[in-house]
C-alpha positions in Angstrom: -1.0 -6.0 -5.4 -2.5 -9.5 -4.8 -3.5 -12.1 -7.0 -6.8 -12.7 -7.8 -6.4 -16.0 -5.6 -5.4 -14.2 -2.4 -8.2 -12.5 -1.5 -10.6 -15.4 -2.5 -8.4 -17.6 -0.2 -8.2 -14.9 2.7 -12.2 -14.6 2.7 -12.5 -18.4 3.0 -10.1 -18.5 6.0 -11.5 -15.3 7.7 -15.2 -17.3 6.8 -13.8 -20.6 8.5 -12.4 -18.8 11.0 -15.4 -17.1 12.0 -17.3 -20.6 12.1 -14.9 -22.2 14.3 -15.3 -19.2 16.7 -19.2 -19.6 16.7 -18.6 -23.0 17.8 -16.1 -23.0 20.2 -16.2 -19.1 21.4 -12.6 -17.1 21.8 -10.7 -20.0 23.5 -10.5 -21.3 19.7 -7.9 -18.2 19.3 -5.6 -19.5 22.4 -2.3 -20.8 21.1 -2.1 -19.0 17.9 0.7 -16.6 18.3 -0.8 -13.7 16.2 -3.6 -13.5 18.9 -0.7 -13.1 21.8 -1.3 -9.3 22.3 -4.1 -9.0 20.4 -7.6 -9.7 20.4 -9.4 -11.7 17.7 -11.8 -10.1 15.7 -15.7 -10.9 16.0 -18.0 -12.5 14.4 -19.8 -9.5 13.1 -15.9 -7.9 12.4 -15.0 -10.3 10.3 -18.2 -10.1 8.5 -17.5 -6.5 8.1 -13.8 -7.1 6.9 -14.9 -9.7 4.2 -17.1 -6.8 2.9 -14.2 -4.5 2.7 -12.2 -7.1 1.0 -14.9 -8.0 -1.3 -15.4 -4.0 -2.2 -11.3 -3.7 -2.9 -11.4 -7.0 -4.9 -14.5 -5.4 -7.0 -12.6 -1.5 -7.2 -9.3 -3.5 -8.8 -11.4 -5.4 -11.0 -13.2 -1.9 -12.2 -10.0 -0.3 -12.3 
């Protein structure tokens, strides 16, 4: 189970993330190994996944 500061700092990196890739398009992704074989996730994606996050962090909080 996380913390409740995990997911809070998660959705700020996935959000800063997602900025830098509106400025500066895919190539921002080059050189970090976790993008090697795999392809970076959207803008709309992440804004998808933050949701999902954000509905799991408000299900533990009810639970």
């Amino acid at each position: 189970m996380l913390t409740s500061r995990e997911p809070a700092t998660v959705l700020a990196a996935l959000r800063l993330w997602q900025r830098q890739l509106a400025r500066e398009g895919l190539a921002f992704a080059d050189g970090f190994r976790h993008f090697v074989d795999e392809v970076p996730l959207s803008e709309p994606e992440i804004d998808t996944l933050c949701d999902r996050l954000n509905d799991a962090d408000v299900e533990r909080d009810i639970a």
